[in-house]
C-alpha positions as CSV (number, residue, x, y, z in Angstrom):
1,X,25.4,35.1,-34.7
2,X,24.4,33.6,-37.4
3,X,27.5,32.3,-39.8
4,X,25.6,30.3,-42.1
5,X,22.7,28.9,-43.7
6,X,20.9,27.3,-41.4
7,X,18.6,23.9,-41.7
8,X,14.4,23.9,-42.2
9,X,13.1,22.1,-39.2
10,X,10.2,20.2,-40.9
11,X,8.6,19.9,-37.5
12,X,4.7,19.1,-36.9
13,X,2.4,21.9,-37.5
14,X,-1.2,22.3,-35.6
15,X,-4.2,23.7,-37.2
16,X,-5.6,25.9,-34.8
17,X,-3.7,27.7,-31.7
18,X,-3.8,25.4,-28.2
19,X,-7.1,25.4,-26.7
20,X,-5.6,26.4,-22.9
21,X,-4.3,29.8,-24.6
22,X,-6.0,32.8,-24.5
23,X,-6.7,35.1,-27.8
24,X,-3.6,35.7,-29.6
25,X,-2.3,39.2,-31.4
26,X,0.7,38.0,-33.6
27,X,2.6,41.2,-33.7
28,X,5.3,40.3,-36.0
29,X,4.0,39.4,-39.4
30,X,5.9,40.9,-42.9
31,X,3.8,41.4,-45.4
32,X,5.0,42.3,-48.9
33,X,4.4,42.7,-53.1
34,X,5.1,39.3,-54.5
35,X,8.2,40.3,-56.5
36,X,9.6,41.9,-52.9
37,X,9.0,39.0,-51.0
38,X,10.3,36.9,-53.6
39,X,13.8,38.7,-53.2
40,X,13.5,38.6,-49.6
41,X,12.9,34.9,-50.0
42,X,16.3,34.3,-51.9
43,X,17.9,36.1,-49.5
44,X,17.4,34.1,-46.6
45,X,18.0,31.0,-48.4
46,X,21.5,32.3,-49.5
47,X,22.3,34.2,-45.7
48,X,19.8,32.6,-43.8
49,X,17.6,29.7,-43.1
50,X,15.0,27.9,-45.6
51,X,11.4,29.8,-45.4
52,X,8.5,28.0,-44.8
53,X,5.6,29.7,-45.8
54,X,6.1,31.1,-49.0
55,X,2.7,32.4,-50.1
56,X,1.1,35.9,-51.0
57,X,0.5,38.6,-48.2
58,X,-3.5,37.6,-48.8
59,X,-2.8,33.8,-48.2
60,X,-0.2,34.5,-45.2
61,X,-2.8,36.6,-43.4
62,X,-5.7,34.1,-44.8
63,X,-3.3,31.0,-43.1
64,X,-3.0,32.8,-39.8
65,X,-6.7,34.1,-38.9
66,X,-8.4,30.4,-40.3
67,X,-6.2,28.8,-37.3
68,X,-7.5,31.3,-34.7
69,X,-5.1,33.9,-34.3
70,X,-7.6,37.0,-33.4
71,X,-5.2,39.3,-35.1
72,X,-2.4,39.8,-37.1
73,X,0.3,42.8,-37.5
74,X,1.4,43.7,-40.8
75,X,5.0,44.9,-40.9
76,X,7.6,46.2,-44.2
77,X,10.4,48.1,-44.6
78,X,11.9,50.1,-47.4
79,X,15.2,48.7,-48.8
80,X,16.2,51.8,-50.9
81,X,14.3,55.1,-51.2
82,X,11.5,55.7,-53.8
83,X,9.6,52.9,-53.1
84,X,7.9,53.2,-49.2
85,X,4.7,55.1,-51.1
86,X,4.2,52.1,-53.3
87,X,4.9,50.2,-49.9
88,X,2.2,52.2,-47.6
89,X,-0.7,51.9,-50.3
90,X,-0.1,47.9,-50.8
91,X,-0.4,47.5,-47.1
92,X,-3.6,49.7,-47.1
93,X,-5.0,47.9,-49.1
94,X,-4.7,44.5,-47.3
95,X,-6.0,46.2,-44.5
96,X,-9.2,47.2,-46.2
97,X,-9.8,44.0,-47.0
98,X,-9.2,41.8,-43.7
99,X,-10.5,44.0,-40.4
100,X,-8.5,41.8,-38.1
101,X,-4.8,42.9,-39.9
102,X,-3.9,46.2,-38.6
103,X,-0.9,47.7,-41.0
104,X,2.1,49.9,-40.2
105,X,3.6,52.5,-42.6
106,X,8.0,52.6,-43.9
107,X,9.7,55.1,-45.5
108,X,13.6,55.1,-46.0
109,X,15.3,57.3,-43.3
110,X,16.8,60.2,-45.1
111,X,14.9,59.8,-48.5
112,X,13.4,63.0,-49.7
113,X,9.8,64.0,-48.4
114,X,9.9,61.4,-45.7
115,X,8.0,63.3,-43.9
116,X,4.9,63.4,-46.1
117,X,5.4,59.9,-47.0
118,X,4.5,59.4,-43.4
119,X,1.9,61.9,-42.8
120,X,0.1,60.2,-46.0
121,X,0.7,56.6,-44.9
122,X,-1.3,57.6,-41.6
123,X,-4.3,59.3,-43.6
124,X,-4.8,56.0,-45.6
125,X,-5.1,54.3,-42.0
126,X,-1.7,52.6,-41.1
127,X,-0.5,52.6,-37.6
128,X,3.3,53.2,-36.3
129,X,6.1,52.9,-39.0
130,X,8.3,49.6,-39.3
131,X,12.2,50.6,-39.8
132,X,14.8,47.8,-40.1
133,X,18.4,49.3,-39.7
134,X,20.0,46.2,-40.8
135,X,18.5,46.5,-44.3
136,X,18.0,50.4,-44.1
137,X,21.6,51.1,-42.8
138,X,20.8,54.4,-40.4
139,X,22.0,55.4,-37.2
140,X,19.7,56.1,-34.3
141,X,21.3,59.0,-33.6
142,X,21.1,60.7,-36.9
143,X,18.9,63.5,-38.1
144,X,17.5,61.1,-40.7
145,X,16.1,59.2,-37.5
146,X,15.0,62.2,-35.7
147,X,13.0,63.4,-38.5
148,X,10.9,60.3,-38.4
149,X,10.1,60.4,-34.6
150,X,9.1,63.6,-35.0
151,X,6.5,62.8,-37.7
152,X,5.4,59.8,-35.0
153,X,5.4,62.5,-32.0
154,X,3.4,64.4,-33.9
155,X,0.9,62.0,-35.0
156,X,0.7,59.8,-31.7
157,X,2.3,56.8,-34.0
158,X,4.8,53.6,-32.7
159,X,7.9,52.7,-34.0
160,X,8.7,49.4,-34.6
161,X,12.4,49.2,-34.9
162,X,14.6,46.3,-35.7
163,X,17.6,47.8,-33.8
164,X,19.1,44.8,-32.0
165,X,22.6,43.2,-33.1
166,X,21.7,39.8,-34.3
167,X,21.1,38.6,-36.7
168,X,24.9,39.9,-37.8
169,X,25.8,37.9,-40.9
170,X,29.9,37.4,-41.2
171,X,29.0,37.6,-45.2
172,X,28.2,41.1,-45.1
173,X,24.8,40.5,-46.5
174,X,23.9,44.0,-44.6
175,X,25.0,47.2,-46.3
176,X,26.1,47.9,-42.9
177,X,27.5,46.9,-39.7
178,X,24.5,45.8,-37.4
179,X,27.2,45.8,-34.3
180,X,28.2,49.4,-35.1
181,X,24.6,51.2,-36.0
182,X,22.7,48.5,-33.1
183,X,23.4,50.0,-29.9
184,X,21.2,50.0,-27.2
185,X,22.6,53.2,-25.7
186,X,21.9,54.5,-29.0
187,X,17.9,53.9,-28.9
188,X,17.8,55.4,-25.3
189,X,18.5,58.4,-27.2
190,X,15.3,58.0,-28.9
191,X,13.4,56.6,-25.6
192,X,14.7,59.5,-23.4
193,X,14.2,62.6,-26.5
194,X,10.7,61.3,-27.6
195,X,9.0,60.3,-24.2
196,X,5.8,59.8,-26.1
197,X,6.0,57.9,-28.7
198,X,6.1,53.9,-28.0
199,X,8.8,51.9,-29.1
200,X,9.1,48.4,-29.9
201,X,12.1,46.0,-30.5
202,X,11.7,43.0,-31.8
203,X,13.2,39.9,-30.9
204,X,13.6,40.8,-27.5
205,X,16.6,42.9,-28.0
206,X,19.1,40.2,-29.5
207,X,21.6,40.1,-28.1
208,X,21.6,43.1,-25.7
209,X,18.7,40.9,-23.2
210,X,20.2,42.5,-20.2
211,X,20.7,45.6,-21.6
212,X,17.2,45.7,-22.7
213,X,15.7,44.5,-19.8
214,X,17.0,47.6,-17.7
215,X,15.7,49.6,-20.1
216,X,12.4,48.5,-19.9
217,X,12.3,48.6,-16.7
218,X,13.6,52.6,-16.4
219,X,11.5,53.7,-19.6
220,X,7.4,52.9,-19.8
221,X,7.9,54.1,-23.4
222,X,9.8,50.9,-24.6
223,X,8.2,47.7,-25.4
224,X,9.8,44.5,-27.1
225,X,8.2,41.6,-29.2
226,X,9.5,37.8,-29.0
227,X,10.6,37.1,-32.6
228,X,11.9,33.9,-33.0
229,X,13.9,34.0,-29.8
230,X,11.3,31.3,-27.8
231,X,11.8,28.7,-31.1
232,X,15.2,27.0,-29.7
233,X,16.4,27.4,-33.2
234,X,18.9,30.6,-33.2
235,X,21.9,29.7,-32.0
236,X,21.2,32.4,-28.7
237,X,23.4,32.6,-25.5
238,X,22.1,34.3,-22.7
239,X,18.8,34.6,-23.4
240,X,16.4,35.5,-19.6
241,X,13.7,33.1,-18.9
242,X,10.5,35.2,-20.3
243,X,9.0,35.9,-16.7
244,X,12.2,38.2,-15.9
245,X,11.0,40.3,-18.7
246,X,8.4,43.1,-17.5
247,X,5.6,41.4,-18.4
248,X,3.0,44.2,-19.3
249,X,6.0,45.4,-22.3
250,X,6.4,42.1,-23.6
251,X,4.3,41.2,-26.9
252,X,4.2,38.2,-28.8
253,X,5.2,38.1,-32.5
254,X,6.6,35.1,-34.9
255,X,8.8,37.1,-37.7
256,X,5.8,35.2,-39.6
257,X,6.7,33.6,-42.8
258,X,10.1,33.9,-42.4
259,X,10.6,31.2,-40.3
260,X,11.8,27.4,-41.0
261,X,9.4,26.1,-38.4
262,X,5.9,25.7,-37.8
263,X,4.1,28.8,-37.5
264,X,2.7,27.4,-33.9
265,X,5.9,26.1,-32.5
266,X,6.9,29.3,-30.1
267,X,3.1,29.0,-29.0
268,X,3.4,25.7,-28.2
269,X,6.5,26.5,-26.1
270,X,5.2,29.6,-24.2
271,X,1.8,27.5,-23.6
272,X,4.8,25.1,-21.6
273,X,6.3,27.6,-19.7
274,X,4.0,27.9,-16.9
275,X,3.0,31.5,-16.8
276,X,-0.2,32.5,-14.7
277,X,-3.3,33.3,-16.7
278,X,-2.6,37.1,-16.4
279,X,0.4,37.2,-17.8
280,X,-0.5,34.9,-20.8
281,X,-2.9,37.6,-21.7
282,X,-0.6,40.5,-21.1
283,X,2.0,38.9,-23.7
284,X,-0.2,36.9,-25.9
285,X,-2.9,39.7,-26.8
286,X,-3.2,42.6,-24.2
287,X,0.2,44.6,-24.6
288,X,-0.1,44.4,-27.8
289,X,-3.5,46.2,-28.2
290,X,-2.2,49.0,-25.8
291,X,1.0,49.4,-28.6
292,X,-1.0,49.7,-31.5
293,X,-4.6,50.7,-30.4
294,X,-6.1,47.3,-31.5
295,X,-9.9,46.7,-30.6
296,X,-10.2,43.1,-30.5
């Protein structure tokens, strides 16, 4: 849990990803309008930790590919309604101009003509739809949520979904409850209902890991991403060594530029951890190609 605001790092920073790593998707990357990420920015430094890189979507994604990474994600949510259209056509429009940042879609669960805010996102070219039920406040099991996983049934889409506990803030910087909407019985709902539409959850799952590990392991629908839990920073108990984790579900992601670390640092610790050459490649680039249909 994270009770307070929590310190920068300042740690070293390389310029390029370790030469005995293979190609790296970073699946994990928020990219926003500058007046959006400038709120998101002030948040975390009132609830959360200092952010590092504090630059424009362009530069972010710029930053990342000039020090090797082969491919970026683009993820955003939808705070409030009204606004995911505005959202979906910013991110479009980044991915027209850099071929290596693939872009999902948002929309508010529950907002009028979610549906065709979807369905439209997908014709401009985004890929899956990025919810965040922290910031969003819905319930897995609502028909808000069904209503989206339809639209993603239907179109053959992902769902990126931050569902896990933590972060819970004891300031109630959440219009909700993360502990009472973030269940993991909850998204089996979703994984066991919608068998064909992949799901990720970021940041492994925090703090369900064993929960999540058993259901990747009973559902080839599910995948998770590694967020920030590899960084030693969070303050995380009970968190499985990486290689317990079914490796070919497992992608890599940084929760890039919020972070108050170097962008390379969880790199850097997974290129310690002694995993065999396959398995690198299934976490570092592969699984995350099969999620989103990347051609690298």
């Amino acid at each position: 849990m994270v009770d307070m605001s929590l310190p920068a790092l300042n740690d070293s920073e390389g310029d390029a990803i370790p030469d005995s790593l293979p190609s790296v998707v970073d699946a994990h990357v928020h990219l926003f309008p500058d007046g959006i990420f400038g709120a998101i920015r002030q948040w975390f430094d009132q609830y959360g930790w200092p952010v590092r890189y504090r630059m424009s979507s362009e530069e972010l994604v710029r930053f990342l590919l000039g020090r090797g990474i082969e491919h970026v994600v683009g993820l955003h949510y939808a705070h409030k309604p009204g606004i995911a259209r505005n959202l979906n056509e910013y991110m479009a429009g980044l991915v027209r101009n850099f071929p290596k940042l693939t872009g999902t879609a948002t929309v508010f669960p529950g907002e009028p003509d979610a549906r065709a805010i979807l369905e439209d996102a997908f014709s401009l070219g985004l890929k899956g739809v990025k919810l965040h039920a922290h910031v969003q406040g819905f319930r897995m099991d609502s028909r808000a949520m069904f209503e989206i996983c339809e639209v993603c049934d239907a179109h053959g889409q992902p769902l990126v979904m931050h569902v896990g506990r933590e972060p819970k803030n004891p300031h109630f910087a959440y219009p909700v409850d993360p502990y009472l909407v973030c269940r993991s019985d909850h998204l089996e709902e979703i994984l066991r209902s919608y068998p064909r539409i992949k799901v990720c959850v970021p940041h492994l799952g925090a703090d369900e890991f064993a929960a999540y590990q058993g259901l990747l392991e009973k559902y080839d629908n599910l995948w998770v991403d590694t967020a920030m839990m590899l960084a030693e920073y969070l303050p995380v108990q009970d968190l499985p060594r990486l290689v317990e984790f079914r490796p070919e579900r497992v992608m890599y992601g940084t929760d890039f530029p919020q972070i108050p670390y170097a962008w390379d640092r969880e790199l850097k610790k997974i290129g310690r951890l002694g995993l065999t050459e396959d398995r690198l490649a299934l976490i570092l680039n592969q699984n995350a190609c099969d999620f989103f249909s990347i051609s690298l």
